[in-house]
C-alpha positions as CSV (number, residue, x, y, z in Angstrom):
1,X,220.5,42.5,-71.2
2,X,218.9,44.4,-68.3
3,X,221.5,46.0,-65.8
4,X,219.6,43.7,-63.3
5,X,221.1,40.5,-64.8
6,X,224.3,41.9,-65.2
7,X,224.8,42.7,-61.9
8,X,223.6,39.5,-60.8
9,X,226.2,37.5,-62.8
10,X,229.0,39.7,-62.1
11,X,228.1,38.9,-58.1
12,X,228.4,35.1,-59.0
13,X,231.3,35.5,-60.4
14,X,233.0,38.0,-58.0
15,X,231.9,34.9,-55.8
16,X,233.6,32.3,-57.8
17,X,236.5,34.5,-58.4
18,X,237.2,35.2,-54.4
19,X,236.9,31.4,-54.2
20,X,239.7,30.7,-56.7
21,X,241.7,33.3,-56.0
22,X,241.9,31.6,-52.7
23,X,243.0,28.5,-54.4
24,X,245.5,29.9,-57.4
25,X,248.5,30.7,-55.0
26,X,248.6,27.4,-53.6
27,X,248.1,25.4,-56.8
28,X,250.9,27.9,-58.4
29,X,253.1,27.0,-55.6
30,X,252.4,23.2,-55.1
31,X,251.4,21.7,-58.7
32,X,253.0,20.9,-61.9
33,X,252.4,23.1,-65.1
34,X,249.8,21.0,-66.5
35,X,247.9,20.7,-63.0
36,X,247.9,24.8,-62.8
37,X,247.0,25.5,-66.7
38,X,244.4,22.4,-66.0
39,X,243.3,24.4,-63.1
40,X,243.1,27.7,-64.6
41,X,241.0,25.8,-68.0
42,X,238.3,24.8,-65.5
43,X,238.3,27.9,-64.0
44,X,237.9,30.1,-67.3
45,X,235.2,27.7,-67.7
46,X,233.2,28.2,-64.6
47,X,233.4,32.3,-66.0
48,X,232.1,31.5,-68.8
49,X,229.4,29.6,-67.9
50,X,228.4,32.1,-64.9
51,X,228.5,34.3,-67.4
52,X,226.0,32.4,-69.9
53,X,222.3,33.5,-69.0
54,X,219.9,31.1,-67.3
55,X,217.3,31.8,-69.9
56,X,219.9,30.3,-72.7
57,X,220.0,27.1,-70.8
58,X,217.5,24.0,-70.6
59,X,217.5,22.2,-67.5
60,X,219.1,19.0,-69.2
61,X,221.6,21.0,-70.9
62,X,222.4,22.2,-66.8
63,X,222.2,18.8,-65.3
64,X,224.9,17.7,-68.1
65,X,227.0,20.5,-67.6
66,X,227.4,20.1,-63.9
67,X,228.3,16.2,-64.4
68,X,230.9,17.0,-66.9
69,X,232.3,20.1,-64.5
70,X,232.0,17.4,-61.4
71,X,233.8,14.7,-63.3
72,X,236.6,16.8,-64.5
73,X,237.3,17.7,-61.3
74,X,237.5,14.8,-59.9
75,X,239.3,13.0,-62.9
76,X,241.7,16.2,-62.6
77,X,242.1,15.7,-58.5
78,X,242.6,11.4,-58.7
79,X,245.0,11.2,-61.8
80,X,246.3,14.7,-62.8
81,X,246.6,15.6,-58.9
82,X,246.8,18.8,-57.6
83,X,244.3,21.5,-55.9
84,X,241.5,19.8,-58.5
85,X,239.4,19.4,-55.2
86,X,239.6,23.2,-55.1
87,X,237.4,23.4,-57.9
88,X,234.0,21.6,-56.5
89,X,233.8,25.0,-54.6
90,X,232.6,26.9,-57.8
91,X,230.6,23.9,-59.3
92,X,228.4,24.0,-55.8
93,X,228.0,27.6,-56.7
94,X,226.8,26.8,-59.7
95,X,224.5,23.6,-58.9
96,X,222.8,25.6,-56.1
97,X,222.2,28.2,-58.6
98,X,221.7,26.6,-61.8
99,X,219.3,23.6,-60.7
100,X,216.4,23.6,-59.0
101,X,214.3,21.1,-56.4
102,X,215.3,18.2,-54.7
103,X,218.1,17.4,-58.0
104,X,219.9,20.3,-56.7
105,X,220.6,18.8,-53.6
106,X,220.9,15.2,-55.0
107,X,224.2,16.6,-57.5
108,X,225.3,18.6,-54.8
109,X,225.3,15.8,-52.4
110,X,227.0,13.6,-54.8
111,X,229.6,15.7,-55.6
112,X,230.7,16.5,-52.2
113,X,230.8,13.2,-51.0
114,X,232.7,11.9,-54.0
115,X,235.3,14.9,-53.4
116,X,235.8,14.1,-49.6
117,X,235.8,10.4,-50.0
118,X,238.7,11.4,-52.7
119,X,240.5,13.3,-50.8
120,X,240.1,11.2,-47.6
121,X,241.4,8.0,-49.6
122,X,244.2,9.6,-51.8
123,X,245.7,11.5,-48.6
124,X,245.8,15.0,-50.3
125,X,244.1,16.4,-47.1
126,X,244.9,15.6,-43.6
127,X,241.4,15.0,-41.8
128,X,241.5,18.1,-40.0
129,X,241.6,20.1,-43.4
130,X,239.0,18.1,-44.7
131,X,236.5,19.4,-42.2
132,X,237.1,22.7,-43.1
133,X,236.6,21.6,-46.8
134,X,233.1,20.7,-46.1
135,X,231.7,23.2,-44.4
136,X,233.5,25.6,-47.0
137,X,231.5,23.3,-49.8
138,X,228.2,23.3,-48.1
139,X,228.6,27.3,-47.4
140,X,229.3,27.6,-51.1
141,X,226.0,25.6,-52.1
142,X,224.0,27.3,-49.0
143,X,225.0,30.7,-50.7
144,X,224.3,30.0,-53.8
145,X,221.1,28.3,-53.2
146,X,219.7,31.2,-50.8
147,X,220.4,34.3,-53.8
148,X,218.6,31.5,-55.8
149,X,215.8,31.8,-53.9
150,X,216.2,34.8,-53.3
151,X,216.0,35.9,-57.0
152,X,213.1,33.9,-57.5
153,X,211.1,35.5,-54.8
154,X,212.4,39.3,-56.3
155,X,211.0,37.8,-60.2
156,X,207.9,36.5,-58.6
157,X,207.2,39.6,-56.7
158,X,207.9,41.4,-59.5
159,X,205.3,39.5,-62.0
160,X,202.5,39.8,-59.5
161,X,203.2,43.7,-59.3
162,X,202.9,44.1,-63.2
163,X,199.8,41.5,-63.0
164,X,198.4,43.7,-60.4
165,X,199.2,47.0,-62.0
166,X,198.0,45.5,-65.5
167,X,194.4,44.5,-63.6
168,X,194.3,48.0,-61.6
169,X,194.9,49.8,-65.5
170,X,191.8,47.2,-66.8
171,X,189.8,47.9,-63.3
172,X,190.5,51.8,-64.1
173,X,189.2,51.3,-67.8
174,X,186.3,49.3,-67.0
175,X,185.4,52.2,-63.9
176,X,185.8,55.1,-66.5
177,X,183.3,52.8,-68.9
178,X,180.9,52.7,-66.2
179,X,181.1,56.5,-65.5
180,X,180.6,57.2,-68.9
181,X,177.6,54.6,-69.2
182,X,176.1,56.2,-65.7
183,X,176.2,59.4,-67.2
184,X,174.7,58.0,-70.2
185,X,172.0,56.4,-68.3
186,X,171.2,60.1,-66.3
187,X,171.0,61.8,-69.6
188,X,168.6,58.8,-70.9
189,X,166.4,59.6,-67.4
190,X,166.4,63.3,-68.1
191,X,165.4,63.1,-71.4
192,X,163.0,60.6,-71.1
193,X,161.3,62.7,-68.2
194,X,161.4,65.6,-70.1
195,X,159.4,64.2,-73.0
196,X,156.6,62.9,-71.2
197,X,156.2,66.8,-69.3
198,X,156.2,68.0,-72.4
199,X,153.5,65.2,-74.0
200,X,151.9,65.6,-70.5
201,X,151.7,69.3,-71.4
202,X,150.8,68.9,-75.0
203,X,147.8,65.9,-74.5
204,X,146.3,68.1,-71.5
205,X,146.8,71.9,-71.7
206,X,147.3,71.7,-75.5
207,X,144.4,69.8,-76.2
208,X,142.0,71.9,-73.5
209,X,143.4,75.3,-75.1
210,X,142.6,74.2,-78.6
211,X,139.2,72.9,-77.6
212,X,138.4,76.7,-75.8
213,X,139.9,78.1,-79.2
214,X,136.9,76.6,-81.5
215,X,134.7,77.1,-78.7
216,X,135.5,80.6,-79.0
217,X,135.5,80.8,-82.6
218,X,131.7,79.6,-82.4
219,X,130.8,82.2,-79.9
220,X,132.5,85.1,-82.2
221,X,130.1,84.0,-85.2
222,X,127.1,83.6,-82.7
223,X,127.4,87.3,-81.7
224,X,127.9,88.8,-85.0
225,X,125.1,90.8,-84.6
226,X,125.2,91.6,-80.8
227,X,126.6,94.6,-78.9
228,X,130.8,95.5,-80.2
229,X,132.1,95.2,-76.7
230,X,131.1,91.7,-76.8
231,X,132.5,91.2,-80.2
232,X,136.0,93.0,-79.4
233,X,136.5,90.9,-75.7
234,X,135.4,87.6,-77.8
235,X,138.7,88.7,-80.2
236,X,140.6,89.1,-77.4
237,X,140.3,85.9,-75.5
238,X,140.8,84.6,-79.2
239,X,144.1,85.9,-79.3
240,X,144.8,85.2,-75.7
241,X,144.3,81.7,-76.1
242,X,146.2,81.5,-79.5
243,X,148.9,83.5,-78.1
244,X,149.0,80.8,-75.2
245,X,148.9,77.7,-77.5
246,X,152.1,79.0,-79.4
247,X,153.6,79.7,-76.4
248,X,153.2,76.2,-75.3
249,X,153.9,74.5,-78.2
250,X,157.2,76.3,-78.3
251,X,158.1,75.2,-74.7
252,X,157.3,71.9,-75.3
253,X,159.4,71.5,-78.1
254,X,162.3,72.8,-76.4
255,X,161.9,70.7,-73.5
256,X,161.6,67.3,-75.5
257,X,164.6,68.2,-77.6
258,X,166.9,69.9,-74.9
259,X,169.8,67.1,-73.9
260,X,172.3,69.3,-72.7
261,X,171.5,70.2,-69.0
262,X,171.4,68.0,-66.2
263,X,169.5,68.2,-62.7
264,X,167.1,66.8,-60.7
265,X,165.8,64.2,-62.9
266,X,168.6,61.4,-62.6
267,X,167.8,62.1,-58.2
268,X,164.4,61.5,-58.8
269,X,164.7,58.4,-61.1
270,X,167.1,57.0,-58.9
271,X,164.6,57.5,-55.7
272,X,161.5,56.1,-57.8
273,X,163.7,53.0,-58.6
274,X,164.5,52.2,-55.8
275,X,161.6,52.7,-53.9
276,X,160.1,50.0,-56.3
277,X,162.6,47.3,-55.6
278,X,162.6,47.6,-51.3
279,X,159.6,48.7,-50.2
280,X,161.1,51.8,-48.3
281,X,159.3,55.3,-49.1
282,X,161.5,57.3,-50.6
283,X,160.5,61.4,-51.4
284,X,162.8,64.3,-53.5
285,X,162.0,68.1,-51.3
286,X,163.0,70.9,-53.4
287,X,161.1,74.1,-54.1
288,X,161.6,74.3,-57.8
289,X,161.0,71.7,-60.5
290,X,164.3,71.3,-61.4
291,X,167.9,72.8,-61.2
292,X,170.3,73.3,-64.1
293,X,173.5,71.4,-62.9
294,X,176.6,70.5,-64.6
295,X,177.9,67.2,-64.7
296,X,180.6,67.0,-62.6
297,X,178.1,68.6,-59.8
298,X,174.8,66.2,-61.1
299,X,177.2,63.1,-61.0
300,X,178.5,64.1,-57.9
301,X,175.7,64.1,-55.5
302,X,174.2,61.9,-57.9
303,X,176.9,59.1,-56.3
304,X,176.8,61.0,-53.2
305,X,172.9,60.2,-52.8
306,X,173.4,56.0,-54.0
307,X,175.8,56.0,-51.1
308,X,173.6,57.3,-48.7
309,X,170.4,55.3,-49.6
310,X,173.2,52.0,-50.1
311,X,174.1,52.4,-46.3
312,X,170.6,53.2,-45.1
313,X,169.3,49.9,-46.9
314,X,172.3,47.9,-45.3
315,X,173.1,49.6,-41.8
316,X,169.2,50.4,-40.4
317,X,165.4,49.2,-40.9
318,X,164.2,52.8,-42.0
319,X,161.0,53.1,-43.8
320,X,161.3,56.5,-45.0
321,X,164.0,58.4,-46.9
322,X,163.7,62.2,-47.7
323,X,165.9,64.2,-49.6
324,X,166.2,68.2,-49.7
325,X,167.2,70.3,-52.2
326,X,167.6,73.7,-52.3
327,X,169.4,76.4,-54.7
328,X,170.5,79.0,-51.7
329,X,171.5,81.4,-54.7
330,X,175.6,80.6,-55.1
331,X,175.8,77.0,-53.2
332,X,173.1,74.3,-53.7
333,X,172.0,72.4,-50.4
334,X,171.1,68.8,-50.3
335,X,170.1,66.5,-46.8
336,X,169.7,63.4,-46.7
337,X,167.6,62.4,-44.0
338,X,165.8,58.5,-42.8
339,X,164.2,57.1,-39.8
340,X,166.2,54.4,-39.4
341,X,166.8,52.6,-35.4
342,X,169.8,54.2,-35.0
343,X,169.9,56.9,-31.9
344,X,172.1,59.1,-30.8
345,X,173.6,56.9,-28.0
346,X,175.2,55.6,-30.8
347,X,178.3,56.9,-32.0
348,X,179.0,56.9,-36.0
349,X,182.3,55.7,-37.0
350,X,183.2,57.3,-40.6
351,X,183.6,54.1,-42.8
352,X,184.5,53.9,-46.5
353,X,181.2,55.5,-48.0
354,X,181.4,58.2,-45.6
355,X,185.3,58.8,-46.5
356,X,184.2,58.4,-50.2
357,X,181.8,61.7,-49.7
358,X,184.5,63.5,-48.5
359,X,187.0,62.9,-51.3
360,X,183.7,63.4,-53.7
361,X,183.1,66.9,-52.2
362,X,186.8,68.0,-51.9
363,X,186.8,67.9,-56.1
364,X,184.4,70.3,-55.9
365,X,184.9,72.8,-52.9
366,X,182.0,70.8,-50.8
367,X,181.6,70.7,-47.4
368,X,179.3,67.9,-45.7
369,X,178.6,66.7,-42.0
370,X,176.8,64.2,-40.5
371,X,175.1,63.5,-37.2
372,X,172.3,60.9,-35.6
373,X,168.9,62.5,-35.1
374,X,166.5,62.6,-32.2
375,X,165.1,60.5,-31.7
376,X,166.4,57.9,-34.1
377,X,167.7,57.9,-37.9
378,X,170.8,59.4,-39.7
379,X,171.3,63.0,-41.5
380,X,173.8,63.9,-44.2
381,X,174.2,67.4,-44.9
382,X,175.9,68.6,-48.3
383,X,176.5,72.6,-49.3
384,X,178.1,72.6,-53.0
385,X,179.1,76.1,-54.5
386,X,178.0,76.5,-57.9
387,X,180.0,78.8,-59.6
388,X,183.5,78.2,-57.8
389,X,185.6,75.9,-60.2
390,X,186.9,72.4,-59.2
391,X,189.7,71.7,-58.2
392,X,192.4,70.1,-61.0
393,X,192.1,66.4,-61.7
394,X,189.1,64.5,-63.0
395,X,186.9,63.7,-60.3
396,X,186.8,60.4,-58.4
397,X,183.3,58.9,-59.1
């Protein structure tokens, strides 16, 4: 039993007990023997059943408690006599807790008017007292039904918190899976560029330097007998171009096999994609070829640069996007730069993407700004260090 259920019997029954205890001196004082220990039975069994949790109970096995309760108490207040009456108090308690709907106030109802039309026609209360009675019966139901309530609310708040919490763990899961599957997808786009340089490499310059090699070959035997200068420089270029042909063949292998660096290549596929599917021109600036990046860095700007082309797409009519990349020896540099209708009588107000960047680039040390240009598009700005670690925590992709 959860220390929440117990304190929320031991409340009903304080409640019962400070509305008995009301009652005991003036039943001690005022009935017979058997009307008190009659008194007190009902009362130990209005403990007992407060007592009893709800979950042990069916809602028939309720409804035919509280008529057996209700008709003791009345049988106990027409023929025994005494403070019987006294005891409707706790049974309201426990109808307006106990039963729910419209059948709570139906029993309730039934109850109380069967108790006041008992006491109005027997003459155990004066009419003046048996005002008092009523409101004292309908407070005791009105309290009982209001914790009811508000119990329910409390259990039905807390169910939609664990429901919530249990679909933010499974929203959590299924955003790691698609981290893990973007990443996937970069490292597919890198080596899949990387082979076809290297085939690139090996169909063209492979094919031409092995075609000068048996050229040359040819020329060697045709000047056999001609001067030795000719002879040694034929030799040379021989082992030039041989020289060359390992050399390339080595590089290419390396490059179609290598899967552990990340760069440029995932920016790049993700530009040429999506140029295809809108239309808008989209171009990757950088003075090198590529840049060796680590993942966390690669998957950052990686997001960094959907965002930005996501918000150009939606917010502006641009028909060019450009992206700059530089490697400004310990920090890389990226822009992010369209045409797009917006000027800079505009102002910007920093939405969710914009907030997103910011949390992106804090991981990692990043600073970014953004401004309109003249005379019309948008400009992101991004300076990464490359060799300061990130901060602790995985980073929020």
């Amino acid at each position: 039993m959860s220390l929440k259920a117990i304190q929320k019997r031991l409340l009903i029954i304080w409640f019962s007990v400070l509305i008995i205890l009301s009652l005991l001196p003036n039943s001690f004082m005022r009935e017979t023997p058997i009307q008190f220990y009659t008194t007190m039975v009902l009362f130990f069994f209005y403990i007992v059943l407060f007592w009893v949790s709800k979950k042990n109970w069916k809602p028939y096995q309720i409804e035919l408690v509280t008529i057996l309760l209700g008709s003791m108490s009345l049988i106990k207040s027409v023929f025994i006599g005494g403070e019987g009456f006294g005891m409707m108090l706790p049974l309201a308690v426990f109808i307006g807790f106990h039963i729910e709907g419209k059948r709570s106030l139906a029993y309730a109802t039934f109850f109380g008017v069967c108790t006041t039309l008992s006491l109005y026609f027997e003459d155990i209360l004066q009419l003046a007292h048996i005002v008092p009675f009523i409101l004292t019966y309908i407070g005791c139901y009105i309290g009982a039904r209001g914790y009811r309530i508000q119990d329910t609310a409390y259990k039905t708040n807390q169910l939609h918190l664990e429901e919530l919490q249990q679909a933010h763990a499974e929203l959590q899961e299924a955003h790691e899976q698609l981290q893990e599957a973007a990443l996937h997808t970069m490292q597919v786009a890198v080596l899949e560029e990387r082979t076809r340089i290297a085939r690139d490499i090996h169909d063209a310059l492979g094919h031409s330097l092995t075609s000068l090699i048996v050229q040359l070959h040819a020329v060697k035997y045709m000047l056999q007998d001609g001067p030795p200068q000719a002879q040694e420089a034929i030799r040379n270029m021989l082992g030039v171009a041989k020289q060359s042909l390992e050399e390339i063949r080595s590089s290419v292998h390396t490059l179609a096999v290598d899967k552990t660096s990340l760069g440029l290549t995932p920016l790049r596929a993700m530009l040429s994609q999506a140029e295809k599917h809108t239309g808008v021109k989209m171009e990757l600036v950088t003075d090198k070829l590529d840049i060796t990046l680590s993942q966390e860095i690669t998957i950052t700007i990686y997001r960094i640069l959907q965002e930005a082309v996501t918000n150009t797409l939606r917010h502006s009519d641009a028909k060019h996007i450009e992206v700059v990349v530089e490697n400004r020896g310990q920090h890389l540099w990226f822009s992010i730069r369209d045409d797009g209708s917006i000027t800079p009588k505009q102002a910007v107000k920093p939405g969710f993407g914009l907030h997103g960047i910011q949390e992106r680039l804090t991981k990692l040390n990043g600073r970014f700004r953004y401004f309109v240009r003249t005379p019309h598009g948008f400009q992101i700005d991004v300076e990464i260090p490359l060799n300061t670690p990130p901060q602790e925590g995985s980073i929020r992709r």
